[in-house]
C-alpha positions as CSV (number, residue, x, y, z in Angstrom):
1,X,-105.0,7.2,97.5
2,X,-107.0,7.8,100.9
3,X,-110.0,9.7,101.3
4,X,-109.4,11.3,104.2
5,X,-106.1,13.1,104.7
6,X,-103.8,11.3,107.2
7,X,-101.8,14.4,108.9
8,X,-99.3,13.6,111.8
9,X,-100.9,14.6,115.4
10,X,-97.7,17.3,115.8
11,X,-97.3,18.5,112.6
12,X,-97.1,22.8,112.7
13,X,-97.0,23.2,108.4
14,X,-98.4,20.9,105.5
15,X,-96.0,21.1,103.4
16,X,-95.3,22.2,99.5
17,X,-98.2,20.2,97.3
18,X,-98.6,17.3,99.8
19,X,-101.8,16.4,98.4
20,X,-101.4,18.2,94.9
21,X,-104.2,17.2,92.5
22,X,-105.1,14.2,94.6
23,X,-108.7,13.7,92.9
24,X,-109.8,10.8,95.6
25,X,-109.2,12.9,98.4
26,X,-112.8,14.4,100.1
27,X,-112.1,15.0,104.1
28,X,-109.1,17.2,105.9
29,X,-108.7,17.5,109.4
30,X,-106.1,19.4,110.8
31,X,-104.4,18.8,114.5
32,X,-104.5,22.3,116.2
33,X,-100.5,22.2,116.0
34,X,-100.6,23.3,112.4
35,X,-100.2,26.9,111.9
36,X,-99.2,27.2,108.1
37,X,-100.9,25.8,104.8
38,X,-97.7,26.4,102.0
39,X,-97.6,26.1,98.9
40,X,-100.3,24.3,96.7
41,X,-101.0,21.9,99.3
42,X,-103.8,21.0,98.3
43,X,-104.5,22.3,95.0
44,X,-106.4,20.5,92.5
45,X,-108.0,18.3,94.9
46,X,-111.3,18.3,93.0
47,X,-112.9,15.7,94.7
48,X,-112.5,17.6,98.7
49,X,-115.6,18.7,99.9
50,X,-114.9,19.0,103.7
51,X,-111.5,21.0,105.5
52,X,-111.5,21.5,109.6
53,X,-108.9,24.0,110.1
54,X,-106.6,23.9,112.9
55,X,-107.5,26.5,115.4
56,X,-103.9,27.7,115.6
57,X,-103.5,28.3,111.8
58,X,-102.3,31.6,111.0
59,X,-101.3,31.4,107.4
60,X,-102.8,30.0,103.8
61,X,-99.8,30.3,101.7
62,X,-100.4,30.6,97.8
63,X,-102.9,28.5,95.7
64,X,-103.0,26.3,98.8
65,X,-106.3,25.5,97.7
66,X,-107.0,26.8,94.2
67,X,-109.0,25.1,92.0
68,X,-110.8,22.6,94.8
69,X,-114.4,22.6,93.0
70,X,-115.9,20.4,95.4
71,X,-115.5,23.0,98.2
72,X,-119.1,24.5,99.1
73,X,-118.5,26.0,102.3
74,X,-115.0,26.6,104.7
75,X,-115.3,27.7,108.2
76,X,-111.7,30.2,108.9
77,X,-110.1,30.0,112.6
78,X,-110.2,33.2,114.6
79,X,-106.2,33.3,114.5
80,X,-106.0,33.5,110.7
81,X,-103.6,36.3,109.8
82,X,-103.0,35.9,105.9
83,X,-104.9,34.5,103.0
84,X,-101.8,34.1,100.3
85,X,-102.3,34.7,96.1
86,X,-104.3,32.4,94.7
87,X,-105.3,30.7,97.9
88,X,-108.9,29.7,96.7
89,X,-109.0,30.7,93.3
90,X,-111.7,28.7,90.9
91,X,-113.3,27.3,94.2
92,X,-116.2,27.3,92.2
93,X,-118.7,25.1,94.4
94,X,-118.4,27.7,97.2
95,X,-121.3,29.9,98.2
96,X,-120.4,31.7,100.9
97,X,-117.7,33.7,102.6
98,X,-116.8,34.9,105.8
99,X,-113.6,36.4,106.5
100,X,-112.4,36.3,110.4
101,X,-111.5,39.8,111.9
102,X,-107.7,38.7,112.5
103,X,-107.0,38.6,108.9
104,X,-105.0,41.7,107.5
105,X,-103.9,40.6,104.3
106,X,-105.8,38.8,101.3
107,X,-103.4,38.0,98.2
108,X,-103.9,39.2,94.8
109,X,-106.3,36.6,92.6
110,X,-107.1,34.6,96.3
111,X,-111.1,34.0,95.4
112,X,-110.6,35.1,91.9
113,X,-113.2,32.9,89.5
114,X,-115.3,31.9,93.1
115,X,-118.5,32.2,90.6
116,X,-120.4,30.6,92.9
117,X,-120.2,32.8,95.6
118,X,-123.2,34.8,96.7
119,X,-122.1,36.6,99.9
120,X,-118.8,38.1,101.1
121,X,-117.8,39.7,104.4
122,X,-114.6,40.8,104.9
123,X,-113.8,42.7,108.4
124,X,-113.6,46.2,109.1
125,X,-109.9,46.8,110.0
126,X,-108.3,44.8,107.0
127,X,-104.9,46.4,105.9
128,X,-104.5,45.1,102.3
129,X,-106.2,43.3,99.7
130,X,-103.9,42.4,96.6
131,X,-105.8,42.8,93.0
132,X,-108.3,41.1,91.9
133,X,-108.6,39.0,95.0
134,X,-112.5,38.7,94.5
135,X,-112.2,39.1,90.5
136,X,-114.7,37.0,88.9
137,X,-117.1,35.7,91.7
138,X,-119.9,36.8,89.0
139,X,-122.3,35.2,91.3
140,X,-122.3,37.9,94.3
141,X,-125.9,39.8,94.9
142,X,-124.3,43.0,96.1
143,X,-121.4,45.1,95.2
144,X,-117.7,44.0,97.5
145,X,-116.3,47.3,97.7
146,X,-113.5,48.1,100.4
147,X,-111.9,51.4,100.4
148,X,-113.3,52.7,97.9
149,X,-112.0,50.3,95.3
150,X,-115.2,48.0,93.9
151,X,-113.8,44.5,94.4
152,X,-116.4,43.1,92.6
153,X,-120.0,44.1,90.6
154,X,-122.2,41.2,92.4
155,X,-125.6,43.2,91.3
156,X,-128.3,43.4,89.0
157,X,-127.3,43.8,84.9
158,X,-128.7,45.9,82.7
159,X,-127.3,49.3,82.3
160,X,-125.0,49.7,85.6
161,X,-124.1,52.9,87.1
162,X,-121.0,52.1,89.5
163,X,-121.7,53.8,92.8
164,X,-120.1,57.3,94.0
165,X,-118.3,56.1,96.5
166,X,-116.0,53.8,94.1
167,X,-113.0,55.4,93.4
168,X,-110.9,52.7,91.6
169,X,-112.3,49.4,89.9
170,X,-110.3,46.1,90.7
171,X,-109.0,43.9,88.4
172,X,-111.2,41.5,87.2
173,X,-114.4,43.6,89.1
174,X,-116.7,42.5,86.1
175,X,-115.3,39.9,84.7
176,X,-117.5,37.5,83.4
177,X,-120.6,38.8,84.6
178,X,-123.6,38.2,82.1
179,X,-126.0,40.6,81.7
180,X,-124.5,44.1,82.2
181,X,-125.4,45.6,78.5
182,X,-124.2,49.3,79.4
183,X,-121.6,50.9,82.5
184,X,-121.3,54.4,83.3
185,X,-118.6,55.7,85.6
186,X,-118.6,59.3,87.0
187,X,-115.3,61.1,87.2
188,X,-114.2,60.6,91.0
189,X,-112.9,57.1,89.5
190,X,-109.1,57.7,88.8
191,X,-107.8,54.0,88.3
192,X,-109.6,50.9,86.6
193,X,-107.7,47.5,87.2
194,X,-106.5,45.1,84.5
195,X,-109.4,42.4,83.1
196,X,-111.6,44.7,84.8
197,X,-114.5,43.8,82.3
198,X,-113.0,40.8,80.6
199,X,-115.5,38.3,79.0
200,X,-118.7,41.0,79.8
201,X,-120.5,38.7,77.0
202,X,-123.6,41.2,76.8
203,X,-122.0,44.7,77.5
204,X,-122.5,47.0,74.1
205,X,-121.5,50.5,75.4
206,X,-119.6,52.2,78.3
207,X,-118.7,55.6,78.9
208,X,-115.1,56.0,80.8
209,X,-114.3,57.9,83.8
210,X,-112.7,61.5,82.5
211,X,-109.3,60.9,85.1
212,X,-108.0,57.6,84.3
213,X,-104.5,57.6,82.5
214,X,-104.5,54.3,81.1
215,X,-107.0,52.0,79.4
216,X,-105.0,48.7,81.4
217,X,-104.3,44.8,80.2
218,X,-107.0,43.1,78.8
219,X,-109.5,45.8,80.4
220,X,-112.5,44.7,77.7
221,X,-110.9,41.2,76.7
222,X,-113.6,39.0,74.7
223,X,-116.1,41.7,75.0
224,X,-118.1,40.5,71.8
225,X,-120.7,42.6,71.9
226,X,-118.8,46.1,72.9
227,X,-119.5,48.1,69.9
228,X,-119.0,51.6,71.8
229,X,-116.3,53.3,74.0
230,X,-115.7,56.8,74.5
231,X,-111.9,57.3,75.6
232,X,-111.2,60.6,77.7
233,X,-108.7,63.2,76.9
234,X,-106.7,61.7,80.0
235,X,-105.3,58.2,78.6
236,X,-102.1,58.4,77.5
237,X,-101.6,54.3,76.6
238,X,-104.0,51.8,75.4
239,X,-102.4,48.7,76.9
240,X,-101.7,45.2,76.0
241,X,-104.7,43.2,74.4
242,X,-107.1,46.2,75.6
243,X,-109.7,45.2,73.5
244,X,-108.7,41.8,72.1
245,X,-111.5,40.1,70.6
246,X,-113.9,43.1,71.0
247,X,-115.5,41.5,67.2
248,X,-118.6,44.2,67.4
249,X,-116.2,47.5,67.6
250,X,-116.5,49.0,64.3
251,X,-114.8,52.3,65.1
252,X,-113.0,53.8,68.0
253,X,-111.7,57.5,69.0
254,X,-108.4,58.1,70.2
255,X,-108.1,60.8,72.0
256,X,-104.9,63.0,71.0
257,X,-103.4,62.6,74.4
258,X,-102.6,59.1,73.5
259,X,-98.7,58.4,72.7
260,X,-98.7,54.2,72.8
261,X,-100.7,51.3,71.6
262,X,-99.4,48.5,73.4
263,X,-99.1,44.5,71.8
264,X,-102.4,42.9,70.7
265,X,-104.2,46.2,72.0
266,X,-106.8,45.4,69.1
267,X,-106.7,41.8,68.0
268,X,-109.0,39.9,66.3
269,X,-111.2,43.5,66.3
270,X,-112.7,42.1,63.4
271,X,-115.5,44.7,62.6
272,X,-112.9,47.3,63.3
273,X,-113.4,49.3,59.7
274,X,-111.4,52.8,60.6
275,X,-109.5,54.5,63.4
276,X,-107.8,57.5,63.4
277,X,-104.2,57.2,65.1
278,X,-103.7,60.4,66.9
279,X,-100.6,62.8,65.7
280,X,-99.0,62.5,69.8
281,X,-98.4,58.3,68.8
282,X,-94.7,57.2,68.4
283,X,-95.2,53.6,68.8
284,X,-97.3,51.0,67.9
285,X,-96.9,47.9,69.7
286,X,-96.2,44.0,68.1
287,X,-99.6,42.6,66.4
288,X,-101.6,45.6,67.5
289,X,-104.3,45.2,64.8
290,X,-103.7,41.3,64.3
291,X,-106.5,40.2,61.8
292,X,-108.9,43.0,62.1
293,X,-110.3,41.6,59.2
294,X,-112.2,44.7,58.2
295,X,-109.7,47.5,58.6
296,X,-109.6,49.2,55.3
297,X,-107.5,52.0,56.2
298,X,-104.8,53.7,58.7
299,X,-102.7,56.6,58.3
300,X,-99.9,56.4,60.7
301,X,-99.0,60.4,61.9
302,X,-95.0,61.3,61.9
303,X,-93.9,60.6,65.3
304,X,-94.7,57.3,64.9
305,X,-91.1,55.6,64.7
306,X,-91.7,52.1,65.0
307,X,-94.5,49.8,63.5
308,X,-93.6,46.5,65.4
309,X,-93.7,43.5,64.2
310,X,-97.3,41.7,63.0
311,X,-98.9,45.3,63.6
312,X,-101.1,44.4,60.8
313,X,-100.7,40.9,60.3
314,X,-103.8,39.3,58.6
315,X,-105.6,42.8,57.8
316,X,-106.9,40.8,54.6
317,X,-108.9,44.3,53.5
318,X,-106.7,46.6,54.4
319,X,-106.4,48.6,50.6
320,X,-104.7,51.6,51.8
321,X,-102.2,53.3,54.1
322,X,-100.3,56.5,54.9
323,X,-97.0,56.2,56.5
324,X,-95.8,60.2,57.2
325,X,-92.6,59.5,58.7
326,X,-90.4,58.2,56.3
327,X,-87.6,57.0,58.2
328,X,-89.9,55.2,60.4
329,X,-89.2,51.2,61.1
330,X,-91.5,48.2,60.1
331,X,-90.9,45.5,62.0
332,X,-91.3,41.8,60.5
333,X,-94.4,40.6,59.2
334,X,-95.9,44.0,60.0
335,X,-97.8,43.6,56.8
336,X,-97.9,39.8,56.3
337,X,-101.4,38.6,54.9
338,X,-102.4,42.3,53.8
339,X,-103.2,40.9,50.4
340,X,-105.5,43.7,49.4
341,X,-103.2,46.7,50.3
342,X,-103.0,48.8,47.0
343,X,-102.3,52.4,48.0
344,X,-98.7,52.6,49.7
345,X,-98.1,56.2,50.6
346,X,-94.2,55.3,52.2
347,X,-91.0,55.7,51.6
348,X,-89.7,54.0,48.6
349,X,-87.9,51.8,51.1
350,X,-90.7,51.3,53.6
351,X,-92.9,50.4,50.4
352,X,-90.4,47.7,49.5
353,X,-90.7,46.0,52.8
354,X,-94.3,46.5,52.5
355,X,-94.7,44.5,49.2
356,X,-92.7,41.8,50.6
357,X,-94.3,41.2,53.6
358,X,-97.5,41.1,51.8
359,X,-97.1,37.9,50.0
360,X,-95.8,36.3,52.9
């Protein structure tokens, strides 16, 4: 395969993965008659270190150039108009980042995981930026917020206060960021994006905002050193894989405004020793405690009417729970693995299903 990307003298688009994943390829020079990148033109192309843009381009269509490593600096044309999804996610080799003054629309994820940029300017009349469009880029030296919404942390660690001005955290605003041992919020924040502190390796505490409804997906993901959360009265739904993989949580506080635990919300918690499920809950969602390993305990409160299936799959010493509702469902392998669990307070039908599962 060439080095140097051969693209007719008239051509107005580069079309749908041209140059997918072509590893030898390094230069791109565009004739000014191209005025649309599409789809994944040129993603993967790991070894490309150099792109002249046509002047006349208008539009990067999505993960047009995601995952091009060897990128460490692009130049946009004045007549850019859209950045799709994806564009230049895990353009990891770039450092810096201007964004021309025509542009009024970056897609969701389109620098997500840029960890080495450092700087970020985006113009002043921008109309939309999708989430987490700058999740990830760990490496900024100063906060990338826009509209009040903090696109990204790019500060000092240590214990964080996010400034006043932020109003909603993106998704993906922290994630991966070394460092940051402790966050506090104060209460004008009413929204905090999904992965929004994902893989946070040193965080250990973090007080939450006393507005936000919902603790979203994979909000403290991998968060191995998280041993202390304060949820506020507001939350209503701990969502899917919340706190997956939060291994230093030993106990958590629902509030009683909560009503749903959503899949996976606490996998693989595996210091997770006691939480009280609030009497408001009527569902717990498929592998919700997955091998929390040191979960001893759980009463489930009578509106509960559905533990799903793997709830509690691998809870090796789990001895005791309390099922209130009697008529409530267990879904399959709810109990699989629970090989310890010697005080059933159930149904006599619910503690039939129960001592099957747990041989299985």
């Amino acid at each position: 395969m060439a080095k140097n990307a051969e693209i007719p003298a008239n051509a107005v688009k580069i079309r749908n993965y041209d140059f997918l994943e072509n590893k030898t390829l390094q230069t791109v020079r565009m004739p000014d008659s191209v005025t649309v990148i599409e789809l994944g033109a040129f993603s993967g192309c790991t070894g490309l270190t150099s792109i002249q843009f046509s002047a006349n381009l208008t539009i990067i269509e999505e993960n047009a150039f995601s995952n091009c490593t060897g990128l460490t600096s692009i130049e946009l044309p004045p007549n850019m108009e859209k950045i799709g999804i994806h564009a230049f996610q895990g353009c990891t080799g770039l450092t810096s980042l201007r964004i021309p003054p025509g542009v009024m629309e970056i897609g969701g994820g389109a620098f997500f995981g840029c960890t080495g940029l450092q700087s970020i300017i985006l113009p002043a009349d921008i109309m939309k930026i999708g989430p987490g469009a700058f999740g990830g880029c760990s490496g900024l030296r100063t906060p990338l917020i826009w509209k009040s919404i903090l696109l990204a942390w790019g500060a000092s660690g240590g214990d964080v206060v996010v400034p006043t001005e932020v109003t909603k955290i993106d998704h993906g605003a922290f994630s991966g960021y070394h460092g940051v041992t402790s966050i506090a919020m104060h209460d004008n924040i009413t929204e905090i994006g999904s992965f929004a502190f994902d893989e946070c390796a040193d965080l250990k505490s973090i007080v939450l905002p006393a507005k936000i409804t919902k603790i979203n997906v994979g909000t403290f993901w991998d968060c191995k050193k998280l041993n202390s959360v304060r949820i506020p009265s507001s939350v209503t739904e701990i969502g899917e894989r919340a706190f997956f993989g939060c291994s230093a949580l030993k106990s958590i506080e629902l509030p009683a405004s909560v009503t749903k635990i959503r899949p996976n919300a606490f996998e693989e918690c595996t210091e997770l020793v006691s939480i009280e499920i609030p009497p408001s809950m009527t569902r717990i969602g498929m592998g919700a405690f997955v091998h929390c390993t040191g979960l001893k305990s759980i009463r489930l409160p009578q509106k509960v009417v559905t533990i799903d299936d793997g709830t509690f799959f691998g809870c090796t010493s789990l001895t005791s729970i309390v099922i209130q509702n009697s008529a409530a469902e267990i879904g399959r392998s709810a109990f699989s693995g629970c090989k310890n669990l010697k005080d059933i307070q159930a149904s006599p039908e619910q503690k039939e299903t129960i001592l099957s599962q747990m041989q299985t």
